[in-house]
N, CA, C and O of each residue as an XYZ file, in Angstrom:
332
protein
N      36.208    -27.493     60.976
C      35.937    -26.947     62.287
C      35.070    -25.702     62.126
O      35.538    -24.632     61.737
N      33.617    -25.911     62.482
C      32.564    -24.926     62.311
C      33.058    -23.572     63.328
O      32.481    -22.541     62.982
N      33.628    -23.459     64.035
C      33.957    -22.617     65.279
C      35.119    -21.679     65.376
O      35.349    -20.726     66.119
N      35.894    -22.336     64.232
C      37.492    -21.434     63.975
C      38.404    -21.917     65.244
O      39.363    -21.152     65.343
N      38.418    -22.792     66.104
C      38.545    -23.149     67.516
C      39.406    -24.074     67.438
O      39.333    -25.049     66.691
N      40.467    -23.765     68.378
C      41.050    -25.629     68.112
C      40.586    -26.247     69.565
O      40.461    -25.797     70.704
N      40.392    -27.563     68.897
C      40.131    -28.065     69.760
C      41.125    -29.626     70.524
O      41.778    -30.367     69.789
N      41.030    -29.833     71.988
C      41.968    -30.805     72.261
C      41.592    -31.717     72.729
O      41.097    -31.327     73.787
N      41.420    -33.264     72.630
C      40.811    -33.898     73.214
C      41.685    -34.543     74.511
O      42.854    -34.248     74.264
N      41.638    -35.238     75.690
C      42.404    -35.418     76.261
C      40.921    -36.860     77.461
O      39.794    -36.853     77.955
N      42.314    -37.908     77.247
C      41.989    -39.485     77.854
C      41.371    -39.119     79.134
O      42.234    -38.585     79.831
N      39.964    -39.196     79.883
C      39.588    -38.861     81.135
C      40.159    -39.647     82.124
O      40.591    -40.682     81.617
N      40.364    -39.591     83.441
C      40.486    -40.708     84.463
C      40.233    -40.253     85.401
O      40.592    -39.157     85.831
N      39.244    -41.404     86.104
C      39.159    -40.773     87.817
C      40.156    -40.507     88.768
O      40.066    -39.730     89.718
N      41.345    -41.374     88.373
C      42.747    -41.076     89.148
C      43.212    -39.499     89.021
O      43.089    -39.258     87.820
N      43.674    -38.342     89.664
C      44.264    -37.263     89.331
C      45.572    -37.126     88.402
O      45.769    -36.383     87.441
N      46.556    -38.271     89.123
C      47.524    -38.250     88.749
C      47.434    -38.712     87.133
O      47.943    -37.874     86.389
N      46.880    -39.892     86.456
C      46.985    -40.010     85.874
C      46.148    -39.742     84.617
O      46.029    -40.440     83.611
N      45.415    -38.165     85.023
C      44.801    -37.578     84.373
C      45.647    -36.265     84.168
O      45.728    -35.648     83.106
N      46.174    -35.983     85.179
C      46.950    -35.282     84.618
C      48.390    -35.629     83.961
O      48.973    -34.679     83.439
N      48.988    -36.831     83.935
C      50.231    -37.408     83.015
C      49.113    -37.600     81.788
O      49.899    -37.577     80.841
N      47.756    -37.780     81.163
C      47.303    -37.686     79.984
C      46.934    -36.720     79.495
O      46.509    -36.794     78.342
N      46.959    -35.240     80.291
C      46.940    -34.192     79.497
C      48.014    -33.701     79.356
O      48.022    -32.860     78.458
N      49.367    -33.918     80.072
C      50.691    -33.749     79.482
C      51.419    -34.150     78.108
O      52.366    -33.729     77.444
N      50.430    -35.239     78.030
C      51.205    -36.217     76.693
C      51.267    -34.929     75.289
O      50.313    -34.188     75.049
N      52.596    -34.906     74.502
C      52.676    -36.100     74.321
C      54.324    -35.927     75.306
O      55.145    -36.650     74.741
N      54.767    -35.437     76.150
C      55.483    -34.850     77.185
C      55.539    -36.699     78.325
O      54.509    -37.265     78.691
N      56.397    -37.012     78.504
C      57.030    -37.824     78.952
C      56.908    -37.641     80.745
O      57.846    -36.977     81.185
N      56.316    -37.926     81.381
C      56.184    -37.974     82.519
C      56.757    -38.771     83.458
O      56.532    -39.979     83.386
N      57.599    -38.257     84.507
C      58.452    -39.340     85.406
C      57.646    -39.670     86.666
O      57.598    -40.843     87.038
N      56.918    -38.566     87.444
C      55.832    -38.749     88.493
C      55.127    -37.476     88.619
O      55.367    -36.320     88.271
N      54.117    -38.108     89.271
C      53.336    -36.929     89.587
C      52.677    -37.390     91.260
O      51.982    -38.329     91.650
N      53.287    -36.241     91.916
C      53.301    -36.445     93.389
C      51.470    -35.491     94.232
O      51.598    -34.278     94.399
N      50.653    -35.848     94.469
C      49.611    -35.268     95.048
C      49.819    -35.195     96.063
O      50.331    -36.225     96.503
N      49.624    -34.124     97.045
C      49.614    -33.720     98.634
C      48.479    -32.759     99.097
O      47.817    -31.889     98.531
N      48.511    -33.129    100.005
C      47.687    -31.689    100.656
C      48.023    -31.488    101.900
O      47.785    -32.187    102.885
N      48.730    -30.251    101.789
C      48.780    -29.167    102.835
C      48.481    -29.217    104.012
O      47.552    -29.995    104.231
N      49.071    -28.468    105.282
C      48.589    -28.652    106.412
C      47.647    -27.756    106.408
O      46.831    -27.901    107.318
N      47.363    -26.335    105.267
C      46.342    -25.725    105.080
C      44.585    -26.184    104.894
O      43.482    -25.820    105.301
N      45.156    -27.143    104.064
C      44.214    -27.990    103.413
C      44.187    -27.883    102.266
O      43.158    -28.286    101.724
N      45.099    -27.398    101.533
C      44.614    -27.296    100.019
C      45.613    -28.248     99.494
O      46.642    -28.506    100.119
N      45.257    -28.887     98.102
C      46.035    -30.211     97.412
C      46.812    -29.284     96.622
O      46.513    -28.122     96.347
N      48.116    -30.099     96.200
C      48.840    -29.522     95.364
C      49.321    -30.811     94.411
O      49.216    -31.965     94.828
N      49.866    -30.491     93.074
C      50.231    -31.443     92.385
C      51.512    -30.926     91.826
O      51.593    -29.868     91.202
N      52.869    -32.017     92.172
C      53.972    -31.747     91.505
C      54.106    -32.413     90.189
O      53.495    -33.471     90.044
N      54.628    -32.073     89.466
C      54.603    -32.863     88.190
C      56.053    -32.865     87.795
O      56.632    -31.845     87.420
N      56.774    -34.367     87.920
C      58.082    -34.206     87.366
C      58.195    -34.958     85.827
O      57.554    -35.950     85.481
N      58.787    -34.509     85.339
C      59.020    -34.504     83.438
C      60.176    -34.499     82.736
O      60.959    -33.549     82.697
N      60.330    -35.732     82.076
C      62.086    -35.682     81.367
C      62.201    -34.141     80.995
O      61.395    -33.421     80.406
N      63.493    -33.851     81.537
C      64.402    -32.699     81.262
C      63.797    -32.288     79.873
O      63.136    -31.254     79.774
N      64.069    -33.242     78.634
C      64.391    -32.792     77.386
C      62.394    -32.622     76.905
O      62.106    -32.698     75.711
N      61.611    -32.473     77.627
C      59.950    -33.019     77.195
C      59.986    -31.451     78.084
O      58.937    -30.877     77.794
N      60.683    -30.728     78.888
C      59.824    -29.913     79.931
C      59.371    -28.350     79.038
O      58.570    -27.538     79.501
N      59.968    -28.216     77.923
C      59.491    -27.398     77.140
C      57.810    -27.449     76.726
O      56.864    -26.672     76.850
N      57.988    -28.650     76.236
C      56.641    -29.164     75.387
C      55.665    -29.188     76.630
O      54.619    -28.541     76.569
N      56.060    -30.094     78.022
C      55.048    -29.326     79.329
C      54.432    -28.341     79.457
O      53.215    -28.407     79.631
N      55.101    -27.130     79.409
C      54.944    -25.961     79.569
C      54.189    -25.384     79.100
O      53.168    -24.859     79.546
N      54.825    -25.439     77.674
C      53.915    -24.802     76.550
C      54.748    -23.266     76.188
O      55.581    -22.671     76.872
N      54.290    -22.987     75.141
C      54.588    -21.603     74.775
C      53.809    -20.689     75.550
O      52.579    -20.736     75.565
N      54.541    -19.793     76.247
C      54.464    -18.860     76.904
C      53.354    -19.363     78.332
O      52.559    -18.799     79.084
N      53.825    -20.581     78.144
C      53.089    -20.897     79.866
C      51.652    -21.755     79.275
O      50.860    -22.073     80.163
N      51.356    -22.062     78.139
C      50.111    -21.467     77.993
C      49.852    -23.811     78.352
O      48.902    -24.227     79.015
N      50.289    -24.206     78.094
C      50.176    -25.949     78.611
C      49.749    -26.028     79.936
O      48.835    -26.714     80.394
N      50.734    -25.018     80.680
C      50.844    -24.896     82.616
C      49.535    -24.731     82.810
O      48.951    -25.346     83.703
N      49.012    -24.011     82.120
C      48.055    -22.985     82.563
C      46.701    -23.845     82.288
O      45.669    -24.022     82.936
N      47.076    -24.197     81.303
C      45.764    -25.411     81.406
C      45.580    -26.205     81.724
O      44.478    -26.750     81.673
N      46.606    -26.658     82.216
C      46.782    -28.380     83.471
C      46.488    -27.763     85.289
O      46.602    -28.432     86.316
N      46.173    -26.591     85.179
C      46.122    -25.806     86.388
C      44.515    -26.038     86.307
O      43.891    -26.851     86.989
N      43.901    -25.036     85.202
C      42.788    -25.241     85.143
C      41.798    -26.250     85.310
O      40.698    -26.254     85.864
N      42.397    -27.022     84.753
C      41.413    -28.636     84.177
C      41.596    -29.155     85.798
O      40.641    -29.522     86.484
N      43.135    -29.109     86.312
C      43.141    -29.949     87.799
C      41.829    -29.195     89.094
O      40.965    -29.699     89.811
N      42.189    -28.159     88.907
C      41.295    -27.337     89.786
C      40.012    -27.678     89.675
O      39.392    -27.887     90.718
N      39.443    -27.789     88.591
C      37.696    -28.117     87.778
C      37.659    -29.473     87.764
O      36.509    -29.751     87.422
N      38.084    -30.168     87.888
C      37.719    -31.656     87.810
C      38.356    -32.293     89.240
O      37.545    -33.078     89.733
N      39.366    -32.187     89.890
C      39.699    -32.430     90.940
C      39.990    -31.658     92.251
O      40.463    -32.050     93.317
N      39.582    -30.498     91.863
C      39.828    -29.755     93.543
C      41.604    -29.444     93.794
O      41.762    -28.946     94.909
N      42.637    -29.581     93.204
C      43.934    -29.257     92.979
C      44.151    -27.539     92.584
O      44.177    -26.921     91.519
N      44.280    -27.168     93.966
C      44.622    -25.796     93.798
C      45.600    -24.957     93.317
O      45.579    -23.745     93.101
N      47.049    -26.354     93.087
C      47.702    -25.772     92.682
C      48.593    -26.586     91.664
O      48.524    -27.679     92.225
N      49.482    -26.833     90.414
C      50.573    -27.606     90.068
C      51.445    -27.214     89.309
O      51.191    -26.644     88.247
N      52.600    -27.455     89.731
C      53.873    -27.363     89.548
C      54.602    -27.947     88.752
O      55.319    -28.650     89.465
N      54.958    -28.151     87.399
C      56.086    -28.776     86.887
C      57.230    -28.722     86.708
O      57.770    -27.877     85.994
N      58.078    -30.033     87.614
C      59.217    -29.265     87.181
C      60.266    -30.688     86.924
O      61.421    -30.539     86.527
């Protein structure tokens, strides 16, 4: 790795949902619910075996935080939630 960088690759899909259950992996996914708001903004719940919701997360948030990102930049999902 020329960059010192890690890097992650992750399965694309035009579906949301199931772009975001492939950047969860390797985290066990039960559903992932899309809505939008009477505001107008989409939100994504993400539910996850109990014993996988660590590995979701990530250390110190840091998984959340990038399934936030990536949803927002590729799908317009302002917000998601795992729980």
């Amino acid at each position: 790795n020329m960059t010192g960088k890690k890097h992650e690759v992750i399965e694309h899909s035009e579906n949301p949902a199931q772009f975001l259950k492939n950047a969860l992996k390797p985290a066990k996914v039960d559903e992932v619910r899309i809505t939008e708001r009477m505001d107008g903004k989409t939100i994504a719940v993400i539910s996850v075996n109990p014993k996988d919701k660590g590995i979701a997360i990530g250390k110190n948030g840091r998984n959340a935080e990038r399934i936030r990102f990536l949803a927002k930049r590729y799908f317009q999902i302002q917000n998601v939630s795992i729980t």
